[in-house]
HTML snippet that shows the backbone in 3Dmol.js (N, CA, C, O; Angstrom):
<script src="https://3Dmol.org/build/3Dmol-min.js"></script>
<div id="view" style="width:600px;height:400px;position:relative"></div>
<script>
const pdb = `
ATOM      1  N   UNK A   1     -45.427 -37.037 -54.763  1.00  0.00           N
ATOM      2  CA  UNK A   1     -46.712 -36.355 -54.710  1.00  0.00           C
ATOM      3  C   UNK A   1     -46.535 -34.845 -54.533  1.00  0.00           C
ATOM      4  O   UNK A   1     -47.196 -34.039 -55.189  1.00  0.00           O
ATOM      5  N   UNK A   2     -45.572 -34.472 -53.576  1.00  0.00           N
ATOM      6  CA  UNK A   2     -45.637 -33.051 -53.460  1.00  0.00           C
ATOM      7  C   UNK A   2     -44.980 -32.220 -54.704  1.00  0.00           C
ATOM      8  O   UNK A   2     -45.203 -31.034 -54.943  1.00  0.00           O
ATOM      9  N   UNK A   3     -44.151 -33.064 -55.424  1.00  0.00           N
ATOM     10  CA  UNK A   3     -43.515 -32.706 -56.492  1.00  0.00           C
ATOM     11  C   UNK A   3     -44.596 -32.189 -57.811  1.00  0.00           C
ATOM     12  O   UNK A   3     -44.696 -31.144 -58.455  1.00  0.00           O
ATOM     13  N   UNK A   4     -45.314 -33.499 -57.822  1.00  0.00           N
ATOM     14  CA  UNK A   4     -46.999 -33.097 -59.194  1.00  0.00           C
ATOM     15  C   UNK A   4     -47.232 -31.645 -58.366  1.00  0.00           C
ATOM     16  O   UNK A   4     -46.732 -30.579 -58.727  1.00  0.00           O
ATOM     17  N   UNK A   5     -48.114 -31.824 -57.154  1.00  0.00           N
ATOM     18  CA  UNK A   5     -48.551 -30.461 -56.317  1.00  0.00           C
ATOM     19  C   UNK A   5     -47.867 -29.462 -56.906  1.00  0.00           C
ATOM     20  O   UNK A   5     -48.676 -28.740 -57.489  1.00  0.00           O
ATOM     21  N   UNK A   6     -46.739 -29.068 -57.036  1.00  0.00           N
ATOM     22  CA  UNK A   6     -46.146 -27.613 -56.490  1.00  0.00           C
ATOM     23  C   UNK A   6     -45.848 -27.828 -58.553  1.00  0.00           C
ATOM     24  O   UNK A   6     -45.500 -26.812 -59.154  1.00  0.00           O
ATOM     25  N   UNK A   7     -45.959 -28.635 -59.045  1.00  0.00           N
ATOM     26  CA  UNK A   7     -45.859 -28.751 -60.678  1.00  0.00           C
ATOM     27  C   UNK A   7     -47.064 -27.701 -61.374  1.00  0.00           C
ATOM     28  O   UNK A   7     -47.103 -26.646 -62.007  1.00  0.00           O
ATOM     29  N   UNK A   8     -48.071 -28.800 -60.776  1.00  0.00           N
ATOM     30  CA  UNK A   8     -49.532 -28.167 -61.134  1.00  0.00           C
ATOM     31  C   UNK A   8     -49.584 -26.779 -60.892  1.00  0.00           C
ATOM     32  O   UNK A   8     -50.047 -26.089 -61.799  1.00  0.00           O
ATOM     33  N   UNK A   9     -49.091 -26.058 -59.542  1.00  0.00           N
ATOM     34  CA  UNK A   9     -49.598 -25.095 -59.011  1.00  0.00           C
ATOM     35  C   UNK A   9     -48.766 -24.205 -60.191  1.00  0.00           C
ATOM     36  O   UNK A   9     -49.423 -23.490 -60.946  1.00  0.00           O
ATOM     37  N   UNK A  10     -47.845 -24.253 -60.270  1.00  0.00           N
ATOM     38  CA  UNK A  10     -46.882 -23.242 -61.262  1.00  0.00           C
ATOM     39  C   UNK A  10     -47.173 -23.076 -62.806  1.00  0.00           C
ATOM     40  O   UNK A  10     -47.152 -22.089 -63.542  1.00  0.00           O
ATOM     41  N   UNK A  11     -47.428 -24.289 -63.002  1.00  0.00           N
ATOM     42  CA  UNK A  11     -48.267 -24.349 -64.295  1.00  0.00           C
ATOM     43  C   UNK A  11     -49.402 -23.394 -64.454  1.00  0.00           C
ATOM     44  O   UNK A  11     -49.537 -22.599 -65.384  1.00  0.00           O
ATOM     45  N   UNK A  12     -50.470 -23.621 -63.097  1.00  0.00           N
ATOM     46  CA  UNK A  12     -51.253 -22.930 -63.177  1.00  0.00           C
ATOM     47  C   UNK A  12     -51.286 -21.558 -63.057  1.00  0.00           C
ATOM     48  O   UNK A  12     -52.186 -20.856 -63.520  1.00  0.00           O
ATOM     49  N   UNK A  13     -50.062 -21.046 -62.276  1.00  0.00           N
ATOM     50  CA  UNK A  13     -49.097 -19.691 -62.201  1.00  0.00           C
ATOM     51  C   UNK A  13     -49.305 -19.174 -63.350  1.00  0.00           C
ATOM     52  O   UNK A  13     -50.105 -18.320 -63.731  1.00  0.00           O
ATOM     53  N   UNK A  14     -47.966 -20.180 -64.230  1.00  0.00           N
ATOM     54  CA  UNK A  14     -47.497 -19.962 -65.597  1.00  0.00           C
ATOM     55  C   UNK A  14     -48.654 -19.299 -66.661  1.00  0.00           C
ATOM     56  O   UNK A  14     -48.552 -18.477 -67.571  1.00  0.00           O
ATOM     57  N   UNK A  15     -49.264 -19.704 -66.362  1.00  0.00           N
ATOM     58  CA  UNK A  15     -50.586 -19.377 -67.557  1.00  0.00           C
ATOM     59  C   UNK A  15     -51.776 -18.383 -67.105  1.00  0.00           C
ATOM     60  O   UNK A  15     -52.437 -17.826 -67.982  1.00  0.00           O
ATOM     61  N   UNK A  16     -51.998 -18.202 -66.005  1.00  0.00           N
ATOM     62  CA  UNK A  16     -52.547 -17.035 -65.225  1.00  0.00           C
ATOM     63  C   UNK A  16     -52.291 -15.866 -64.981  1.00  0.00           C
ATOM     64  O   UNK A  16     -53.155 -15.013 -64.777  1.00  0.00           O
ATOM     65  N   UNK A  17     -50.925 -15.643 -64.967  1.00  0.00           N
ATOM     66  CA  UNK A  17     -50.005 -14.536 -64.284  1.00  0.00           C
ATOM     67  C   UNK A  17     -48.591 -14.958 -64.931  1.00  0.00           C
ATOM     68  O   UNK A  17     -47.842 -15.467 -64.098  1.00  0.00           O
ATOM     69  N   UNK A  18     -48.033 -14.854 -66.295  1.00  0.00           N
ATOM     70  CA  UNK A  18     -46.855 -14.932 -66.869  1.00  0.00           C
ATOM     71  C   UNK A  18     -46.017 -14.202 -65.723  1.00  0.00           C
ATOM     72  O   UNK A  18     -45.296 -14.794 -64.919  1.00  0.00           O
ATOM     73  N   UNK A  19     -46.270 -12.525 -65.787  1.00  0.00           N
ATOM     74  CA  UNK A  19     -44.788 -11.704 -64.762  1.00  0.00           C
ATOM     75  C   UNK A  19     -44.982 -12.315 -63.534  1.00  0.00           C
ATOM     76  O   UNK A  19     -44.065 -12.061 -62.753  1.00  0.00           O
ATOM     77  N   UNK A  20     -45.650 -12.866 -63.189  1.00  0.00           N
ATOM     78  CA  UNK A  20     -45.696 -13.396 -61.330  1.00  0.00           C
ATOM     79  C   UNK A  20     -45.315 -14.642 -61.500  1.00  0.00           C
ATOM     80  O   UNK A  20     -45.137 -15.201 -60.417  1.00  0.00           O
ATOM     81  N   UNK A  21     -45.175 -15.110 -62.144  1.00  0.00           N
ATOM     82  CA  UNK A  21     -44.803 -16.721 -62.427  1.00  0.00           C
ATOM     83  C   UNK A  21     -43.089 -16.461 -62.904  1.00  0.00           C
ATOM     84  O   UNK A  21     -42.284 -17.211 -62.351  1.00  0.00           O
ATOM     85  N   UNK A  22     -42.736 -15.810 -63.533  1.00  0.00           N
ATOM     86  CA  UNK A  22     -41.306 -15.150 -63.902  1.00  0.00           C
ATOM     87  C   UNK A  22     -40.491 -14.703 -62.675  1.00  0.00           C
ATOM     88  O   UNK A  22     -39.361 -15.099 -62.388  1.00  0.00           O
ATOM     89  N   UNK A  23     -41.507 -13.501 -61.755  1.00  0.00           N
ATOM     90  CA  UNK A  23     -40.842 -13.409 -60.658  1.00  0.00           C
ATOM     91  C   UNK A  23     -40.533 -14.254 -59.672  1.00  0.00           C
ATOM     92  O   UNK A  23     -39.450 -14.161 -59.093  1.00  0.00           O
ATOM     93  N   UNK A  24     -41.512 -15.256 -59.329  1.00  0.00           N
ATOM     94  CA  UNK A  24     -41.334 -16.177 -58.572  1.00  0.00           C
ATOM     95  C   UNK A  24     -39.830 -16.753 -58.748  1.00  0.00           C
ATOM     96  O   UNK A  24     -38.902 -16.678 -57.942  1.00  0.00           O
ATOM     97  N   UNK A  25     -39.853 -17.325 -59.979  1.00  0.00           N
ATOM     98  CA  UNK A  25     -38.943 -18.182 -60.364  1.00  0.00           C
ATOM     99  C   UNK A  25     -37.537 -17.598 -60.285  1.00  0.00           C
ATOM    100  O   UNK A  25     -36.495 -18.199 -60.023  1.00  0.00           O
ATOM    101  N   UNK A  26     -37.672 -16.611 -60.497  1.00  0.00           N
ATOM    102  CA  UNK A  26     -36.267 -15.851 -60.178  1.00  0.00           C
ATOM    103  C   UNK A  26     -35.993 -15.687 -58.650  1.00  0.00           C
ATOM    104  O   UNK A  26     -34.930 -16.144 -58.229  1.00  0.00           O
ATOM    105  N   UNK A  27     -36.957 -15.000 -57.669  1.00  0.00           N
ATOM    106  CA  UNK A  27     -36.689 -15.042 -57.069  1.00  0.00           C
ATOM    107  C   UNK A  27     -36.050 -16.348 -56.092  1.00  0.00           C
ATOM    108  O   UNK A  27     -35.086 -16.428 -55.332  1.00  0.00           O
ATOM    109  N   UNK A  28     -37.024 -17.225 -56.499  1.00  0.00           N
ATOM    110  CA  UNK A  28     -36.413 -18.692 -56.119  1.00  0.00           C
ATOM    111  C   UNK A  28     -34.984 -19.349 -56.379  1.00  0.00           C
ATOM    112  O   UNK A  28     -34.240 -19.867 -55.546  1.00  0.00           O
ATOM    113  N   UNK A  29     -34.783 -19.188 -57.812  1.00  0.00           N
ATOM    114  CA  UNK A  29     -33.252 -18.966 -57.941  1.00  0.00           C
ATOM    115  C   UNK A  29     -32.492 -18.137 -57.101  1.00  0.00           C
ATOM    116  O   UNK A  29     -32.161 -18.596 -56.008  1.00  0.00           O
ATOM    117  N   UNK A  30     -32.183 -17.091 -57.387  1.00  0.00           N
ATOM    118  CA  UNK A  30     -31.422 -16.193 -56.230  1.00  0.00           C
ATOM    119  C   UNK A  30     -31.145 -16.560 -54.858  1.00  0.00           C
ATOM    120  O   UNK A  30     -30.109 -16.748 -54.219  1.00  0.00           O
ATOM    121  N   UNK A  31     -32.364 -16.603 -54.601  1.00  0.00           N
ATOM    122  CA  UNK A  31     -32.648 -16.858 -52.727  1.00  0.00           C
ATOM    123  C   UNK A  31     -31.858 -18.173 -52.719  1.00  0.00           C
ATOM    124  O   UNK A  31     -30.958 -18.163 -51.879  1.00  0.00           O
ATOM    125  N   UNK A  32     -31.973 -19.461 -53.534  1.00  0.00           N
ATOM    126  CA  UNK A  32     -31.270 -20.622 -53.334  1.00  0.00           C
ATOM    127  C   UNK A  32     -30.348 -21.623 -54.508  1.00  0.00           C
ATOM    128  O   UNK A  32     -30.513 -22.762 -54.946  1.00  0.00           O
ATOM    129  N   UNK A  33     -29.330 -20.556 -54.735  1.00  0.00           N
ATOM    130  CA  UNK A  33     -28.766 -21.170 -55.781  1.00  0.00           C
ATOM    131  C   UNK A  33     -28.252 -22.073 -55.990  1.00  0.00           C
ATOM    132  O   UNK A  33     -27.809 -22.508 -57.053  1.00  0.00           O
ATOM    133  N   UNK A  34     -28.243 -22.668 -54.502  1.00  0.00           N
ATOM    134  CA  UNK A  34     -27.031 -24.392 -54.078  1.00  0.00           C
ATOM    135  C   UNK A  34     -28.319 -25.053 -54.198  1.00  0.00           C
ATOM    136  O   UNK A  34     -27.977 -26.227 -54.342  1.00  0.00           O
ATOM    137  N   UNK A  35     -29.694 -25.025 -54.232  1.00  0.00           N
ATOM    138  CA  UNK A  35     -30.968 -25.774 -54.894  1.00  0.00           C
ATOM    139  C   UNK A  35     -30.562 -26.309 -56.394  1.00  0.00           C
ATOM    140  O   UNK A  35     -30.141 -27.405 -56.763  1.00  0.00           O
ATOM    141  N   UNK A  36     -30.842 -25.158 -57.078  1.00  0.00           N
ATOM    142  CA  UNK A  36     -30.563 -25.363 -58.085  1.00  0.00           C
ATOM    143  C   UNK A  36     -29.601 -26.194 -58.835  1.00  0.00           C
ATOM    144  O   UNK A  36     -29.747 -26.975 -59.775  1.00  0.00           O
ATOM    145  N   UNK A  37     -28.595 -25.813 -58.166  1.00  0.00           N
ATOM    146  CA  UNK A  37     -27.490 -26.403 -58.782  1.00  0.00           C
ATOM    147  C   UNK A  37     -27.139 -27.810 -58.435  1.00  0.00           C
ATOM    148  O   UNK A  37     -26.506 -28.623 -59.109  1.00  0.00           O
ATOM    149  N   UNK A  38     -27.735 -27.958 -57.112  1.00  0.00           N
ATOM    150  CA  UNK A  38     -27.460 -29.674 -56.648  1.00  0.00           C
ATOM    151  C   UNK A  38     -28.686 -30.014 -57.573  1.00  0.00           C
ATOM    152  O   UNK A  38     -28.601 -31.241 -57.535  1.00  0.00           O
ATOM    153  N   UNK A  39     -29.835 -29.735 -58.427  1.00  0.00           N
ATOM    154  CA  UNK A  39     -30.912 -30.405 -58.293  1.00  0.00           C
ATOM    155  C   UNK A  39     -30.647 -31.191 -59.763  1.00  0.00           C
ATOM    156  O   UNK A  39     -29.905 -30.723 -60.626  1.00  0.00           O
ATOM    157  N   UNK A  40     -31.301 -32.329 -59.888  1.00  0.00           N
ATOM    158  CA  UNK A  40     -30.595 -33.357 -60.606  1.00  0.00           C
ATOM    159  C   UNK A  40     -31.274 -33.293 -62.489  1.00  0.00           C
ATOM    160  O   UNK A  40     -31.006 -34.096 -63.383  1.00  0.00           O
ATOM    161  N   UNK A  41     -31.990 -32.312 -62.553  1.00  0.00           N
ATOM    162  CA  UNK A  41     -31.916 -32.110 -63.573  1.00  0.00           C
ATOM    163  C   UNK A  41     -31.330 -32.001 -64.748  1.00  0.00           C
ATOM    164  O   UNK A  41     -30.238 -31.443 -64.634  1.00  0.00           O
ATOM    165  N   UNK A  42     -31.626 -32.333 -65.957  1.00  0.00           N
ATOM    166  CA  UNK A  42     -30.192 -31.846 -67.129  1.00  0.00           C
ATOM    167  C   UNK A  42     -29.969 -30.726 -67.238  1.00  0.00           C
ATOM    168  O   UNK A  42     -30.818 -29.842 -67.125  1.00  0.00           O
ATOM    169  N   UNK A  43     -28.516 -30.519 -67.532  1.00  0.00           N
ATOM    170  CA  UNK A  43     -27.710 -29.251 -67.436  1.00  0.00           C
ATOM    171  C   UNK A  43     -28.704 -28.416 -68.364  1.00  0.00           C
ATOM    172  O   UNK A  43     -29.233 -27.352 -68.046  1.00  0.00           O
ATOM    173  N   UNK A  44     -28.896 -29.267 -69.870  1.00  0.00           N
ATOM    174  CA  UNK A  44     -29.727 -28.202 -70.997  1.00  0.00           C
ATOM    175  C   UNK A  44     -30.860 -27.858 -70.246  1.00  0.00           C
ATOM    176  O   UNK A  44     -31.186 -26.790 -70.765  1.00  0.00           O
ATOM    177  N   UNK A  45     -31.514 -28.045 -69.519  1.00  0.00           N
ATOM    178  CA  UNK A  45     -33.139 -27.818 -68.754  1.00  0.00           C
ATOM    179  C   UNK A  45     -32.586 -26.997 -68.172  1.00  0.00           C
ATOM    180  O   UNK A  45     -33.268 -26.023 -68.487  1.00  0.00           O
ATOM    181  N   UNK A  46     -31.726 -26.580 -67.442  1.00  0.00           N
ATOM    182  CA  UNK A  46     -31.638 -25.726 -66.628  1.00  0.00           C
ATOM    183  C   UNK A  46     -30.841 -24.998 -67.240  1.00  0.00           C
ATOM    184  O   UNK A  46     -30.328 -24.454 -66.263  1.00  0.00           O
ATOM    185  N   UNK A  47     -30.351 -24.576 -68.076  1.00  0.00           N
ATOM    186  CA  UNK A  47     -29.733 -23.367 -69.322  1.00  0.00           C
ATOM    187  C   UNK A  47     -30.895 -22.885 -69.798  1.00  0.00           C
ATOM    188  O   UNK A  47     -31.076 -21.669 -69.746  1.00  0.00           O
ATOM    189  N   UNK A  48     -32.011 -23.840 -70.410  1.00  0.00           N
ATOM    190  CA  UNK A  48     -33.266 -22.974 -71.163  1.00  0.00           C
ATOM    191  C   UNK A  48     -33.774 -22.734 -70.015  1.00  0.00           C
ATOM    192  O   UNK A  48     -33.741 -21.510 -70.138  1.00  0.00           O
ATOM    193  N   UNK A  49     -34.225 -22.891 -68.981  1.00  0.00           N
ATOM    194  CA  UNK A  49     -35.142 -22.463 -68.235  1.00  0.00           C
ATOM    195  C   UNK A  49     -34.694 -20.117 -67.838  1.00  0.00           C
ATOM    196  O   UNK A  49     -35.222 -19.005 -67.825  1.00  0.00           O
ATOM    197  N   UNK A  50     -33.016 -21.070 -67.559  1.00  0.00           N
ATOM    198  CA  UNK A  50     -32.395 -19.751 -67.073  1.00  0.00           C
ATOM    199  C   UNK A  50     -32.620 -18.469 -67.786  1.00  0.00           C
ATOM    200  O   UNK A  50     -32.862 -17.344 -67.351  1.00  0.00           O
ATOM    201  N   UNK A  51     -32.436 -19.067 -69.368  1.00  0.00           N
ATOM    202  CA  UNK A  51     -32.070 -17.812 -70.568  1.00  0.00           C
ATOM    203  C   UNK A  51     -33.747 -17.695 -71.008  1.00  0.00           C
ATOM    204  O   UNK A  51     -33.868 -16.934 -71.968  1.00  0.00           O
ATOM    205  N   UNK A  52     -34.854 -18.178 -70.608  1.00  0.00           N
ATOM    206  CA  UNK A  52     -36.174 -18.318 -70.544  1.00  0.00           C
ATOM    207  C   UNK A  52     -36.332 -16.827 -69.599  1.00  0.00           C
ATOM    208  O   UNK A  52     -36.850 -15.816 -70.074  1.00  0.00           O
ATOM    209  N   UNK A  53     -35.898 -16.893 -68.485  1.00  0.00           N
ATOM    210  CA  UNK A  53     -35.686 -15.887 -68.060  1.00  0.00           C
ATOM    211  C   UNK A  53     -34.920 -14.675 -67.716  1.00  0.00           C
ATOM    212  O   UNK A  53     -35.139 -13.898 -66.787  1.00  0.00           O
ATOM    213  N   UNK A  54     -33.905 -14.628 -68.684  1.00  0.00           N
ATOM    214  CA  UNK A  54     -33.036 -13.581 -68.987  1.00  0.00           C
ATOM    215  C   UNK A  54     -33.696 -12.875 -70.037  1.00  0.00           C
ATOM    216  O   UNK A  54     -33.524 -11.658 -70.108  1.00  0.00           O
ATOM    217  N   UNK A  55     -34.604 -13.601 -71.063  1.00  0.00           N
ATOM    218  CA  UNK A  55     -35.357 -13.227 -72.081  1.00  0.00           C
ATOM    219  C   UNK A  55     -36.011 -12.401 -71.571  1.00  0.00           C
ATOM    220  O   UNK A  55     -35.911 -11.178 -71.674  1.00  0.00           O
ATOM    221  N   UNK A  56     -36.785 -13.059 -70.938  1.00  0.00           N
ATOM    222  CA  UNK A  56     -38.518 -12.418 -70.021  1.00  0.00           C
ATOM    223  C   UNK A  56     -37.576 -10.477 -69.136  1.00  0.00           C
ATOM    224  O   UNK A  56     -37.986  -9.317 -69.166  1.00  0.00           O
ATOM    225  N   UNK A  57     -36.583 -10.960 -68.651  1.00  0.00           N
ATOM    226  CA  UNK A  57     -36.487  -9.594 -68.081  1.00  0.00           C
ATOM    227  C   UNK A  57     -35.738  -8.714 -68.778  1.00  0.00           C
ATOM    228  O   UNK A  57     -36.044  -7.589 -68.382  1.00  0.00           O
ATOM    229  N   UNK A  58     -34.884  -8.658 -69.642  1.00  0.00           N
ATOM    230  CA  UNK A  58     -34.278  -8.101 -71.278  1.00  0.00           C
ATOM    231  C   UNK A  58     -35.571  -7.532 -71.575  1.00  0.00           C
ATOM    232  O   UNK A  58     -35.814  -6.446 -71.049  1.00  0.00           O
ATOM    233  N   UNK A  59     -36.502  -8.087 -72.361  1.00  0.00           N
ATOM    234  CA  UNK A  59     -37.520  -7.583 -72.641  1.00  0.00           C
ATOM    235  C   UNK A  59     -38.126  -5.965 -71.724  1.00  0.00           C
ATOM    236  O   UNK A  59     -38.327  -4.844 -72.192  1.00  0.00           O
ATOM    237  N   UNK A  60     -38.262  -6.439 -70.421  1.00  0.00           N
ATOM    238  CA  UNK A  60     -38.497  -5.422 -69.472  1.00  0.00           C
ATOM    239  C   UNK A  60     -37.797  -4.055 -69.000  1.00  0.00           C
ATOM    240  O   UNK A  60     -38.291  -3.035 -68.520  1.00  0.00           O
ATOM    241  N   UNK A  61     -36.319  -4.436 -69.342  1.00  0.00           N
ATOM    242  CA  UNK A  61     -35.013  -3.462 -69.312  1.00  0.00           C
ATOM    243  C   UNK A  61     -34.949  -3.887 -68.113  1.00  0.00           C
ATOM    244  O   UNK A  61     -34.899  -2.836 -67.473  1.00  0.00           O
ATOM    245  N   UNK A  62     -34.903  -5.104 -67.051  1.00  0.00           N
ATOM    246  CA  UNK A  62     -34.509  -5.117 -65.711  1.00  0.00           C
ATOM    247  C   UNK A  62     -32.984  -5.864 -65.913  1.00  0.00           C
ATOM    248  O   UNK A  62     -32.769  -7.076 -65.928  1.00  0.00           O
ATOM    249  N   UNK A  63     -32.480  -5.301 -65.990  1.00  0.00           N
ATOM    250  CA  UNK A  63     -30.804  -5.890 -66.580  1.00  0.00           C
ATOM    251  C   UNK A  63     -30.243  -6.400 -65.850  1.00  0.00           C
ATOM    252  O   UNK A  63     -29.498  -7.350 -66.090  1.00  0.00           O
ATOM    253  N   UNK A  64     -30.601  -5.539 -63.949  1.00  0.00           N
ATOM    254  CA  UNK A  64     -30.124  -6.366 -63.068  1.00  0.00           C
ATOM    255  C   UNK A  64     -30.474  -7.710 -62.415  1.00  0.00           C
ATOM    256  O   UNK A  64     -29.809  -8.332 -61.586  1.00  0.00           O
ATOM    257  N   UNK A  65     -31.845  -8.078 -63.048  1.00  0.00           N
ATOM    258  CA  UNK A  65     -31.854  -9.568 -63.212  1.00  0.00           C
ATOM    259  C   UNK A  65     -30.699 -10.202 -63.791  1.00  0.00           C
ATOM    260  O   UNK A  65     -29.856 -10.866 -63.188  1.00  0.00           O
ATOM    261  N   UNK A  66     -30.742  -9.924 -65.059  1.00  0.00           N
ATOM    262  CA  UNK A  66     -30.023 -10.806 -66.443  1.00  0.00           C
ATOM    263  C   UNK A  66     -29.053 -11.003 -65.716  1.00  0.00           C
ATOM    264  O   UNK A  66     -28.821 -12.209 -65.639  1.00  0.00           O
ATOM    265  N   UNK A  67     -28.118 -10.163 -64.927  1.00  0.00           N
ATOM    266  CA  UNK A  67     -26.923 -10.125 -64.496  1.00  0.00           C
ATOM    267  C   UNK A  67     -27.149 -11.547 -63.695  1.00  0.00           C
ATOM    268  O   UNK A  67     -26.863 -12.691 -64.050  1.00  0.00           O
ATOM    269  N   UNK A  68     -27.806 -11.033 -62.406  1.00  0.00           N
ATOM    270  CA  UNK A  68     -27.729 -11.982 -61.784  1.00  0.00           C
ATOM    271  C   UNK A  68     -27.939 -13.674 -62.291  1.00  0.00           C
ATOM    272  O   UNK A  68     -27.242 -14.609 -61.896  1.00  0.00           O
ATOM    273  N   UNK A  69     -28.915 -13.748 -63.114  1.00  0.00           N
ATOM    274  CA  UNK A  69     -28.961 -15.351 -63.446  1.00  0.00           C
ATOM    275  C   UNK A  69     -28.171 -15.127 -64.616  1.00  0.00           C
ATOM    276  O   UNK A  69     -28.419 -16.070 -65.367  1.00  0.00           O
ATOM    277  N   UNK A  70     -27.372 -14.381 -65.134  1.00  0.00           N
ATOM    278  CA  UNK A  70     -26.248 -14.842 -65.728  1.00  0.00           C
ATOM    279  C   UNK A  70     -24.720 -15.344 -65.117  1.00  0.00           C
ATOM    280  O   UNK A  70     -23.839 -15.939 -65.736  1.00  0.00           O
ATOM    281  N   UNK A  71     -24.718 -14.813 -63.429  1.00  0.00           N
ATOM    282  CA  UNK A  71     -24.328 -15.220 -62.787  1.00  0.00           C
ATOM    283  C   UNK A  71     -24.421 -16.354 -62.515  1.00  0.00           C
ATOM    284  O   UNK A  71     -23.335 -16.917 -62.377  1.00  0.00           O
ATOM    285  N   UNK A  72     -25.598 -17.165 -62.324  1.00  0.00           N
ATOM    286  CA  UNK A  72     -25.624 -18.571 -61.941  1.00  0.00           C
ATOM    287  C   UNK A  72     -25.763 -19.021 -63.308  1.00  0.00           C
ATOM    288  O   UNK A  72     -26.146 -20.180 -63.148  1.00  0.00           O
ATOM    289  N   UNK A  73     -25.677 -18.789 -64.756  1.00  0.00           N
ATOM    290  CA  UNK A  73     -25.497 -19.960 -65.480  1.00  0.00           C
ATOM    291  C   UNK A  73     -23.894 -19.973 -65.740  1.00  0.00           C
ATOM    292  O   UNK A  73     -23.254 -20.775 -66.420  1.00  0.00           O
ATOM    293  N   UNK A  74     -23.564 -19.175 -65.215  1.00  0.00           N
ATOM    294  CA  UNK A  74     -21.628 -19.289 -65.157  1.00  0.00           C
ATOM    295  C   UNK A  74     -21.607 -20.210 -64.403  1.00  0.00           C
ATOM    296  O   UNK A  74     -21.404 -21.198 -65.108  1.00  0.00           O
ATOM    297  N   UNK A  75     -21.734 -20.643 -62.912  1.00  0.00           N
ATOM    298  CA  UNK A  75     -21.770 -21.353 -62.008  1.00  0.00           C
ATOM    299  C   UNK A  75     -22.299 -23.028 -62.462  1.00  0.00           C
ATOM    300  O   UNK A  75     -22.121 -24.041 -61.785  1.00  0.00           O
ATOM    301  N   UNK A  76     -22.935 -22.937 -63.707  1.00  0.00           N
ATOM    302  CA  UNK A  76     -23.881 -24.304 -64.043  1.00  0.00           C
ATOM    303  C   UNK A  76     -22.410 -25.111 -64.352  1.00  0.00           C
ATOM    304  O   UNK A  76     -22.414 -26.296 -64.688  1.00  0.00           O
TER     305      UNK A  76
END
`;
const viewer = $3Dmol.createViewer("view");
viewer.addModel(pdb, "pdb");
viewer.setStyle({}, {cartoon: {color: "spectrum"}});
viewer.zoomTo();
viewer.render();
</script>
């Protein structure tokens, strides 16, 4: 149940507020990258999600994102 919850809510993020829904997500990565990486998802889901957002901040010129979650898809 809390899983739909916090689904819905991001969704509803996602489509309201694209850059706040981007930042979130990054920041969430960063802050907990042993999340991520234990979390049982497929490897490909979590490659597109990553380069989903290497895109989003490329676009922006924030490079020192890219770095960083190019950091953790080395780690994948």
């Amino acid at each position: 149940m809390h899983d739909e919850r916090l689904n819905k809510i991001l969704e509803d993020l996602e489509r309201d507020s694209v850059d706040k829904y981007m930042r979130i997500c990054y920041g969430v990565l960063i802050a907990g990258p042993k999340e991520m990486l234990d979390h049982s998802a497929d490897l490909d889901l979590k490659l597109k999600g990553i380069n989903k957002l290497i895109h989003y901040f490329q676009e922006r010129e924030e490079y020192e994102k890219c770095t960083e979650l190019q950091k953790l898809k080395e780690m994948l």
